[in-house]
Structures are given as structure tokens and as C-alpha cells.
C-alpha positions in Angstrom: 0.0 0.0 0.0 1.1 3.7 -0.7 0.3 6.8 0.3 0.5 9.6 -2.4 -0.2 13.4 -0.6 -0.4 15.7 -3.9 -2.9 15.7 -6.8 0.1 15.0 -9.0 0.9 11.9 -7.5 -2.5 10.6 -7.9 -3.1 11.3 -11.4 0.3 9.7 -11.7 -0.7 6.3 -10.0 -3.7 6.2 -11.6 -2.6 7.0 -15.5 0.0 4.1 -14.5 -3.5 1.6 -13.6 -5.1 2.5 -16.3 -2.5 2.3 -18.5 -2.4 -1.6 -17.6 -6.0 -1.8 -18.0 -6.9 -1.9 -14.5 -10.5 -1.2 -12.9 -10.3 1.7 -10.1 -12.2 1.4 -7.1 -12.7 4.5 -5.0 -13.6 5.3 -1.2 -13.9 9.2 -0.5 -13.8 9.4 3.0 -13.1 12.4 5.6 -10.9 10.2 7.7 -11.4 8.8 11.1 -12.6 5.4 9.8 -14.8 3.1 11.3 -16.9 -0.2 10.3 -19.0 2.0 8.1 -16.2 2.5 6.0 -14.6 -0.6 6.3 -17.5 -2.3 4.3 -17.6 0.2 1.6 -14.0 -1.2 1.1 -15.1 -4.7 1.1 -17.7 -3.4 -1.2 -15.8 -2.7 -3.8 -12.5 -5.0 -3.6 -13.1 -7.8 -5.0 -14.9 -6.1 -8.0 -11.6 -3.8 -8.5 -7.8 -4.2 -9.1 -7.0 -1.3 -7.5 -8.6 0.4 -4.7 -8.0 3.6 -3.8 -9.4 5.5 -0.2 -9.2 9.5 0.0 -9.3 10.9 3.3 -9.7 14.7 3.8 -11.5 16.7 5.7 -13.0 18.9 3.1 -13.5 22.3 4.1 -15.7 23.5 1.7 -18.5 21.6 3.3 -18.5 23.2 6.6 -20.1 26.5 8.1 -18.0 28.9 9.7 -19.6 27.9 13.0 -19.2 24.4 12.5 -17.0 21.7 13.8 -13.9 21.8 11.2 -11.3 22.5 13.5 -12.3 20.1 15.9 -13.6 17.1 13.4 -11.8 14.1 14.6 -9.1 13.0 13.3 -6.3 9.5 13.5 -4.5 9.3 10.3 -2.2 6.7 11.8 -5.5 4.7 13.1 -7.1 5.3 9.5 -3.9 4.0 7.6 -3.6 0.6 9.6 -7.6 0.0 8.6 -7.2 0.7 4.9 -4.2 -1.7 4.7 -5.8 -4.3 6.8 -8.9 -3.9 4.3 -6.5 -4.6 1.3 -6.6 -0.5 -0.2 -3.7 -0.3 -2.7 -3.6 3.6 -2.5 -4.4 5.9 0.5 -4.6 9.6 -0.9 -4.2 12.5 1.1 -4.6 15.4 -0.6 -3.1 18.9 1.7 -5.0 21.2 3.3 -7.2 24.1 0.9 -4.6 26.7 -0.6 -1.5 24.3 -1.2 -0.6 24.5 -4.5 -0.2 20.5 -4.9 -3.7 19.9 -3.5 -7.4 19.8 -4.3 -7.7 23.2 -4.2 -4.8 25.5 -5.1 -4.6 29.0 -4.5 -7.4 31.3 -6.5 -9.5 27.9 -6.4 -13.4 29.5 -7.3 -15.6 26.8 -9.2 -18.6 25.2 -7.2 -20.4 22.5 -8.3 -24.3 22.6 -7.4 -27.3 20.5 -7.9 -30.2 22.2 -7.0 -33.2 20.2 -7.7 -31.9 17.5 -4.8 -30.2 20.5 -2.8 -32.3 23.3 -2.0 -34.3 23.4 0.8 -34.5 20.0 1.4 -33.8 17.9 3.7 -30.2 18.8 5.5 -29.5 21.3 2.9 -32.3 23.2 5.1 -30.3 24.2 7.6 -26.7 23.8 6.0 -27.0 25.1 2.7 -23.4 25.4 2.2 -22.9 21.6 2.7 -24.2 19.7 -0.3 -22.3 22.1 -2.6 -19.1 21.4 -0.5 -19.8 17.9 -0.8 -20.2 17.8 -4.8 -17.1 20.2 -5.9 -14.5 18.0 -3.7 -16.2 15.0 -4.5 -15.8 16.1 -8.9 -12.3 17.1 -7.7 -11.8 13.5 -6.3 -12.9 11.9 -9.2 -11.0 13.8 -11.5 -8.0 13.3 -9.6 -8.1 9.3 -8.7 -9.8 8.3 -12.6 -12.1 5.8 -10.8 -14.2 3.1 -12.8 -16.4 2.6 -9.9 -16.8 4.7 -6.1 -18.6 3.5 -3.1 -21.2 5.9 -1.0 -23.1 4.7 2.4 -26.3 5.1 2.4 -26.5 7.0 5.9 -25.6 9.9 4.0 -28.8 9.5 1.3 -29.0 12.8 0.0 -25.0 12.6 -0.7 -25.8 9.9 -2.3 -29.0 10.7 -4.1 -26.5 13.9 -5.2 -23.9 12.2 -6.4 -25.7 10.0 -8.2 -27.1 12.7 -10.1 -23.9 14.8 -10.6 -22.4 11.8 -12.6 -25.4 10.8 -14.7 -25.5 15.0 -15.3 -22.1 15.1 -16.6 -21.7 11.9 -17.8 -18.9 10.9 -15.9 -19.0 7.3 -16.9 -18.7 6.3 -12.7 -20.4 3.7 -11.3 -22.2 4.7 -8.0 -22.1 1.6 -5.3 -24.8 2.5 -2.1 -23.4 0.6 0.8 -25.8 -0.2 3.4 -25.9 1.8 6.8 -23.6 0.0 9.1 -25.4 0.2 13.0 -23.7 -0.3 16.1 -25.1 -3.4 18.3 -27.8 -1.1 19.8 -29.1 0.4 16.2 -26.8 3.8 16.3 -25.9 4.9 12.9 -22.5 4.6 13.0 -20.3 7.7 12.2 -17.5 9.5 13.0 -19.1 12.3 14.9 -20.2 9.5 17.4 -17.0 9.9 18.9 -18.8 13.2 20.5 -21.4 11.1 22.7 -20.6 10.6 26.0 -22.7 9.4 28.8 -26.5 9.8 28.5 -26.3 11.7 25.2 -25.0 8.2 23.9 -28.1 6.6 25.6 -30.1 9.0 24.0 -28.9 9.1 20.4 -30.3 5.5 19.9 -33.8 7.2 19.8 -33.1 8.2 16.2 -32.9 4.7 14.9 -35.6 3.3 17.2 -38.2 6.3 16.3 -37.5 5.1 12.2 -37.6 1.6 13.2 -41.3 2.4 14.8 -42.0 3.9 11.5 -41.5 1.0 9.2 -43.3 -1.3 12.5 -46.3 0.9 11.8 -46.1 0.9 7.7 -45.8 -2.8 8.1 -48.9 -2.4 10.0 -50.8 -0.6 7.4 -50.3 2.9 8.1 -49.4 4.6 5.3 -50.1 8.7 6.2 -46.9 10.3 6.1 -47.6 12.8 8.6 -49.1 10.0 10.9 -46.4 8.0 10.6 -44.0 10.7 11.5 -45.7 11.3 14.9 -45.0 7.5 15.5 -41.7 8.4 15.4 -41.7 11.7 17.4 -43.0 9.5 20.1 -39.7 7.7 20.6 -37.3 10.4 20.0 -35.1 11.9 22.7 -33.4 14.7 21.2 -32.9 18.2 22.1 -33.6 19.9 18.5 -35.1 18.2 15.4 -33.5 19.5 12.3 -36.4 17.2 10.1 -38.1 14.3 10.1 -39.6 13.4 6.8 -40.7 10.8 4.6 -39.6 11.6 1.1 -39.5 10.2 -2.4 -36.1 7.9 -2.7 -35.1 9.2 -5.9 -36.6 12.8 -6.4 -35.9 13.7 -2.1 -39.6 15.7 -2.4 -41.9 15.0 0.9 -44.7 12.5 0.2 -48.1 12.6 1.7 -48.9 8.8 1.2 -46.3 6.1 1.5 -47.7 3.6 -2.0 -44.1 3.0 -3.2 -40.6 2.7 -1.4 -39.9 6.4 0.0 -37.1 6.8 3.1 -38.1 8.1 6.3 -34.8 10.8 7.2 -34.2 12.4 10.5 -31.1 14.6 11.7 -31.6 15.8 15.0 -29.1 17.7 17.9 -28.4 15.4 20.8 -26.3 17.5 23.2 -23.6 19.2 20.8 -23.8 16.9 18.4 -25.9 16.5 14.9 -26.7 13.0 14.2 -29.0 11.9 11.0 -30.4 8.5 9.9 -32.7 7.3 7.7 -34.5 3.4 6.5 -36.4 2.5 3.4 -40.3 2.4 3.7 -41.5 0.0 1.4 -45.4 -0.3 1.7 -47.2 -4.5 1.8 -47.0 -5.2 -1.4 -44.6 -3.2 -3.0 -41.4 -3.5 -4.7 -38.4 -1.3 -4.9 
């Protein structure tokens, strides 16, 4: 396994892969792995020759007031886990400004996809993010040359996004959704869990349980979004709800009536810390 740190680097690796007619697998990641990540790696290695991870903690995708100084970090820990997972390159690009990196100086060009962006869903109350998220994740791509790139599906409207940005522009990148990985007690499992402590830790699980109660009640025949979103409010033990909706799985709009497979999505504050989740709904009798 290597570890490249400048764009050039990359692009160097891969021209060399692709020159040998190799299939590029690709992990973006912001570091500070965890089993989530891990099985997007087994995701995609045995269906690759070369498997790349990206860590960087992009900065485009965080508010002034949020938590990019402080977003935890173990580049040593996050190493170790991509070579035990079998990743051939690790690329870690410097920080914003460096003229070897994913954004040199006099960097300007956003990239922005509004009809899954704005106003909906987290992009309510980080507006900034999703754009963030798409310009560093193009960048990535361009850099690494990937055939094929892996996405969890905790993150659905990343996902959702992304998906659209490459069937936009025609980027010829297949999109892999990895299932939410959950730790033993149903947390979503993300590297801002490493915030909980005590009872906020307790109380985070209330997320997952309040959308589990959702698809216990669509499995019982309710299919009124708003009534099954108070079956969830029931269970929560948050101190802010950013949203809790039921939306359409590939367009992100709200629906009123759960007939085909929509997602039930949820970010709430527990203590200091934004958490979000989300499960499929898929009504008796319907298919996906």
C-alpha cells in the first residue's frame, strides 16, 4: 500500500493503472474510519484491481460555526484499517490553498445540484454543505480516474446527489450504495459519534428506534406520512429536530402517502452533536 499526498501523485498512480487496464475502485472518505467505512471497502474489492481511499476533511463543506477545527481526526488509526482492508492507495490530498492539492490558490468553481439540494432535507439548515460535498467529491474523481466509487447510504442525500452529478455530466462512474452499518444497539455509525458521551450516547439510539417504529407501523398498514411521522416523534429523545420526513427515494420531495418505497430521514441535535439516519419504507405489497 502507498500513500501519495499531492494531486500529481495521484493522477500519476492512476494514469500508470489505467494504463495496464486496470478497474479503479474509489472510497472518499473524511478520515477517522470506522466499520462503516470498512465495508464500503469490502464493497468494492473484490470487484476492483486497485482500490483507492481518500481521506480529507474537506473544508468547503463546513459553516464557519461548525465543527472543522475540531472534526476528529487518527491518520495513523485510518492507515492501519485501509491496509488491513487490502486498499492499494491511500490519498491525502493537503490542506485548501496548497498548491499541490485539491484546491490551489485562487481555487473558485462550485459544483451545485439544485433540484436535490435546496431546501430540502439537511440542505435546510446547511445550505453550504451539499455544494461542498459535490465540488470536492468532482475534484476527487478527476484526480483518482475511478471506474467505480462507493457511497453509504446514511448519508442519502450525498448519495441521491452524487448519483445525479455523474449521470449529469456523464462521468461514466459507477455509484455503489453501501448499506448503513449500525452499532449493536441500532446507532448509525459515524464518525461524529465519537462526541457522545454518557447519557447523550443513551439518547442518540432514539433516532434509529423512532424510524424503526415507523417502518413497524407501515408494516402495520399505516401509510399517512404525517401519521407516521408522529410515531416516530413519540420515541425520539433529542434536544432539537432538524427534520423528520418521509420523502420520495429518488426525487428527495416529501410525500403525503407512503404507495411505493420512499425513506423516512431524521437529523436531530443530541447534546452538541448533529446525528442523522434514515430506513427504506416500502409499503405490503410493493417493490423497490
Amino acid at each position: 500500500m502507498q500513500t501519495l499526498d499531492t494531486v500529481a501523485a495521484m493522477r500519476q498512480a492512476s494514469a500508470r493503472f489505467r494504463a495496464d487496464g486496470l478497474r479503479i475502485g474509489f472510497v472518499p472518505t473524511m478520515g477517522f474510519l470506522h466499520e462503516g467505512h470498512r465495508s464500503l471497502m469490502r464493497l468494492l474489492r473484490p470487484q476492483v484491481d486497485r482500490l483507492v481511499v481518500s481521506i480529507y476533511v474537506n473544508p468547503l463543506q463546513f459553516a464557519p460555526h461548525e465543527d472543522f477545527d475540531v472534526y476528529p481526526r487518527d491518520p495513523e488509526g485510518d492507515s492501519a484499517i485501509c491496509e488491513e482492508e487490502g486498499a492499494d492507495v491511500i490519498f491525502m490530498p493537503p490542506p485548501a490553498g496548497d498548491p499541490t492539492g485539491l484546491y490551489p490558490p485562487g481555487f473558485q468553481t462550485r459544483i451545485h445540484v439544485p433540484a436535490l439540494d435546496d431546501g430540502r432535507l439537511c440542505a435546510k439548515s446547511r445550505p453550504h454543505f451539499f455544494e461542498g460535498v459535490a465540488t470536492v467529491v468532482y475534484r476527487l474523481f478527476q484526480v483518482v480516474g475511478c471506474d467505480m466509487a462507493a457511497f453509504g447510504e446514511k448519508d442519502f442525500q450525498q448519495l441521491t446527489i452524487i448519483r445525479r452529478m455523474v449521470a449529469d455530466l456523464e462521468m461514466g462512474i459507477d455509484i455503489v450504495g453501501g448499506p448503513i452499518i449500525r452499532e449493536d444497539d441500532g446507532l448509525a455509525m459515524s464518525s461524529r459519534n465519537a462526541y457522545l458521551k454518557g447519557v447523550d450516547r443513551q439518547r442518540a439510539v432514539s433516532l434509529s428506534r423512532g424510524l424503526r417504529a415507523m417502518q413497524g407501523a407501515l408494516a402495520d398498514g399505516v401509510t399517512d406520512a404525517a401519521a407516521l411521522i408522529e410515531v416516530a416523534k413519540a420515541e425520539l429523545e433529542v434536544d432539537a429536530l432538524d427534520y423528520l420526513e418521509v420523502v420520495d427515494k429518488d426525487s428527495l420531495a416529501k410525500v403525503g402517502e407512503v404507495t411505493r418505497e420512499s425513506r423516512a430521514a431524521i437529523a436531530a441535535m443530541v447534546g452538541r452533536t448533529r446525528l442523522i439516519d434514515n430506513v427504506a419504507l416500502v409499503p405490503r405489497g410493493a417493490g423497490s
